[in-house]
C-alpha positions as a Markdown table, in Angstrom:
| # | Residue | x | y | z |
|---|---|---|---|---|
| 1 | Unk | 0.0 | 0.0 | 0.0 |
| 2 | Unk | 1.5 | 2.8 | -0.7 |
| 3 | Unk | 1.4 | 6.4 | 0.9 |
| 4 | Unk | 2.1 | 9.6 | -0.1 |
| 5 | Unk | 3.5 | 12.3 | 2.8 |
| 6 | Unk | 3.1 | 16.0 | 2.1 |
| 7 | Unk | 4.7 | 18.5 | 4.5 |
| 8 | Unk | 7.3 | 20.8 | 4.2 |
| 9 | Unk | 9.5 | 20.3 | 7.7 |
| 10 | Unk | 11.8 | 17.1 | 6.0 |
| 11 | Unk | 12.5 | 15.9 | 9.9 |
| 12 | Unk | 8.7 | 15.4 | 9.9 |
| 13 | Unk | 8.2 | 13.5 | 6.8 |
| 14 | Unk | 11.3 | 11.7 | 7.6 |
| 15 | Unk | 10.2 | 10.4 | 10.7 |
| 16 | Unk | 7.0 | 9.1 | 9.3 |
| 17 | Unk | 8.4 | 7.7 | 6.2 |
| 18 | Unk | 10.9 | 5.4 | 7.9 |
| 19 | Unk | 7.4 | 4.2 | 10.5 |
| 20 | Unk | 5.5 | 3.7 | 7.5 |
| 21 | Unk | 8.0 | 1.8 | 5.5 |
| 22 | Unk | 9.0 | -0.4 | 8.8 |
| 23 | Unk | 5.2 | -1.0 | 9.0 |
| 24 | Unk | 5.3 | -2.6 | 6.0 |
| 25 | Unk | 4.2 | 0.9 | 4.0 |
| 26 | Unk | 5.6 | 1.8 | 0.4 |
| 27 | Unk | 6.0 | 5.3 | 1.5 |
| 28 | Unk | 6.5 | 8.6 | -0.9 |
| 29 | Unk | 7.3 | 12.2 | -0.1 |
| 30 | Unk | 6.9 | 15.4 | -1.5 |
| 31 | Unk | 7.7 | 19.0 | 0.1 |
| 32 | Unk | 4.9 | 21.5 | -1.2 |
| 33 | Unk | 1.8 | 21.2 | -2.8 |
| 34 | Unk | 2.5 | 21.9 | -6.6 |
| 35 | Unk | 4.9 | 18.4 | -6.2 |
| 36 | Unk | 2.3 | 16.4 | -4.1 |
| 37 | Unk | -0.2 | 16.7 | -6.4 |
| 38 | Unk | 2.2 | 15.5 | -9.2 |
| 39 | Unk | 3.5 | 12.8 | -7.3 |
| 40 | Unk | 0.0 | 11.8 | -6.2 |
| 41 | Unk | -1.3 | 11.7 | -10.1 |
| 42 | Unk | 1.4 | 9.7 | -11.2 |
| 43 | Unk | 2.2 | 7.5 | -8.1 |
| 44 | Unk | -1.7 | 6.7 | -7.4 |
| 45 | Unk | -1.3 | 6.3 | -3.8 |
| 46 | Unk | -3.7 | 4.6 | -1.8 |
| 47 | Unk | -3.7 | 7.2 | 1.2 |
| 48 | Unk | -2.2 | 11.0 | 0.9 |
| 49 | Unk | -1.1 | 12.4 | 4.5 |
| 50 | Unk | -0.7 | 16.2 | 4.2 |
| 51 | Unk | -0.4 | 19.1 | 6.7 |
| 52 | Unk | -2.9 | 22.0 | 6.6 |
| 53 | Unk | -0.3 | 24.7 | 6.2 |
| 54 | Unk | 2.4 | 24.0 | 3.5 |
| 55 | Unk | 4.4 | 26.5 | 1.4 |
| 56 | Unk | 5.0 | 27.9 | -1.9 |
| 57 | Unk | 1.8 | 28.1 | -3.4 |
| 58 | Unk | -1.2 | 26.3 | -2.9 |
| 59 | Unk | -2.0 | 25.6 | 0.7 |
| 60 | Unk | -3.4 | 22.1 | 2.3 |
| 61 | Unk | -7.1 | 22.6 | 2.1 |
| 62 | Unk | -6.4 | 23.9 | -1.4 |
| 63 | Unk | -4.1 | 20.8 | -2.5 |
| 64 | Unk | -7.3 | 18.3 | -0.8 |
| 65 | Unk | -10.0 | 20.0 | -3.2 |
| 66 | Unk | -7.9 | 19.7 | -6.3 |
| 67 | Unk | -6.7 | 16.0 | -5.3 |
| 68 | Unk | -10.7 | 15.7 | -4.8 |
| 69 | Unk | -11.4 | 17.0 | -8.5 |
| 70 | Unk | -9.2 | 14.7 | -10.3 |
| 71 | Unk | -10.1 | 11.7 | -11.1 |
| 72 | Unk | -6.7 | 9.5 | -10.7 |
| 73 | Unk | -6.7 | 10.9 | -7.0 |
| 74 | Unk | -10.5 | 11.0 | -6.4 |
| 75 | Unk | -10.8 | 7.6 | -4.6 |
| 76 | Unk | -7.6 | 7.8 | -2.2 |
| 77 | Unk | -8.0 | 8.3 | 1.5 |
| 78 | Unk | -6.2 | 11.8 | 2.7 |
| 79 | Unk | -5.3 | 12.8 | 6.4 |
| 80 | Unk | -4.4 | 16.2 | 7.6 |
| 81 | Unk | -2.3 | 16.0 | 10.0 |
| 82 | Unk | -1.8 | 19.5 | 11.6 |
| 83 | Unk | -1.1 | 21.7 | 14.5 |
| 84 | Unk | -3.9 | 23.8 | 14.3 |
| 85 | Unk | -6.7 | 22.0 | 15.9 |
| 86 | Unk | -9.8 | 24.1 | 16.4 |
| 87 | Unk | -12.9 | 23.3 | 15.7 |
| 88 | Unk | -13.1 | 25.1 | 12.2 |
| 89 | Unk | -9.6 | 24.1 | 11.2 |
| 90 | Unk | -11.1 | 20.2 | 11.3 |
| 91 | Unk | -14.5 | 21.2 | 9.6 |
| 92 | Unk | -12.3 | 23.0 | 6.8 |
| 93 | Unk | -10.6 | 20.3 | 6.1 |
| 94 | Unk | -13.9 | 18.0 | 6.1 |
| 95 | Unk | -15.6 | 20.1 | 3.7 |
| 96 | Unk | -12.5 | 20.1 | 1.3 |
| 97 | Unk | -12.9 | 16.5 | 1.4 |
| 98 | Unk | -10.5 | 14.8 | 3.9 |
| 99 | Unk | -11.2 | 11.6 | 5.7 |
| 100 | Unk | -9.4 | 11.9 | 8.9 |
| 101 | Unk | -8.1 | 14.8 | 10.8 |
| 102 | Unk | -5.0 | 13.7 | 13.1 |
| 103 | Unk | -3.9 | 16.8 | 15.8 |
| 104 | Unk | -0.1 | 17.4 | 15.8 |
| 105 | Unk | 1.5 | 16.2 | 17.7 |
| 106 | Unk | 0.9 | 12.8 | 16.3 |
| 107 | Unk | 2.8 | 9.7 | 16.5 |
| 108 | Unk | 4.1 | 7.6 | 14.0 |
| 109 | Unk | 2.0 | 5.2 | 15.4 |
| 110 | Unk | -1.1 | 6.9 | 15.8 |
| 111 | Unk | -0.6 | 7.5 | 12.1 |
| 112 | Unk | -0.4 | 3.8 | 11.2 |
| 113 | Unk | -3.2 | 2.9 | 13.2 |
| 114 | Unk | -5.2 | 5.3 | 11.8 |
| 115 | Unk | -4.2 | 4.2 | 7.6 |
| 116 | Unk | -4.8 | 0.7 | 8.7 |
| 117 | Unk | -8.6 | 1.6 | 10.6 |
| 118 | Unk | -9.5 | 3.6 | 7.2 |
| 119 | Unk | -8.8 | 0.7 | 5.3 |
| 120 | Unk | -10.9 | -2.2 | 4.0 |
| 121 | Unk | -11.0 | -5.4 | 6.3 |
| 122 | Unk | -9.4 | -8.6 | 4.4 |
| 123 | Unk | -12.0 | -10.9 | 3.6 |
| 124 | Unk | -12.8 | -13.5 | 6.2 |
| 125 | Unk | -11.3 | -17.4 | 5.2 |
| 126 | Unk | -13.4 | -20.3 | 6.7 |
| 127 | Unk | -10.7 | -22.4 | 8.1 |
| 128 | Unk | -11.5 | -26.4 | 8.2 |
C-alpha cells in the first residue's frame, strides 16, 4: 500500500516515512503542494497524509480539493495531519474533502493505526 507524505518540515516526513516503511508501507514524499499533487497523479497512492499549512503556493485545504477534483486521485484516502486543531480548522478540512483529521503532535504510530482503521477489512477465510 503505498502512501504519499506531504509537509514541508523534512525531519517530519522523515520520521513518518521510515514508520510507515518499517510497518510494511511503500512510502513517498513530497515537500509542497504543486509536487504532491504530481507525485500523487502519477504515483496513485492509496492514502495522501498532508499538513494543513504548506508552502510555496497552494495551501493544504487547497491541494485536498484539487486531489478531490481529479479523477486519478478521487478515490484515495487523505489525512491532515496539523497543529492547528480548532474546531473550524477540522471542519475545513472535512468540507475540502479529507477523511481523517489527526492533531499534531501525532505519532508515528497513531498514524499507522489510523491508515490501517481507514482501510478495507481482508476478507474472512473459513478455516477447516
Amino acid at each position: 500500500m503505498r502512501v504519499l507524505l506531504v509537509d514541508c518540515v523534512p525531519d517530519e516526513r522523515e520520521m513518518y516515512k521510515q514508520y510507515l516503511d518499517f510497518a510494511g508501507f511503500d512510502p513517498v514524499e513530497a515537500c509542497d503542494p504543486a509536487q504532491a499533487f504530481e507525485v500523487a497523479t502519477t504515483s496513485r497512492p492509496d492514502v495522501i497524509v498532508t499538513d494543513f499549512i504548506l508552502r510555496r503556493g497552494l495551501d493544504g485545504l487547497e491541494l485536498i480539493r484539487s486531489l478531490r477534483s481529479d479523477q486519478r486521485t478521487a478515490r484515495a484516502i487523505i489525512i491532515v495531519i496539523s497543529g492547528l486543531v480548532f474546531p473550524w480548522h477540522r471542519e475545513k478540512a472535512h468540507a475540502a474533502g479529507c477523511d481523517m483529521f489527526l492533531p499534531k503532535p501525532c505519532l508515528p504510530q497513531t498514524l499507522v493505526e489510523a491508515i490501517r482503521g481507514t482501510l478495507p477489512s481482508p476478507p474472512h477465510r473459513k478455516v477447516g
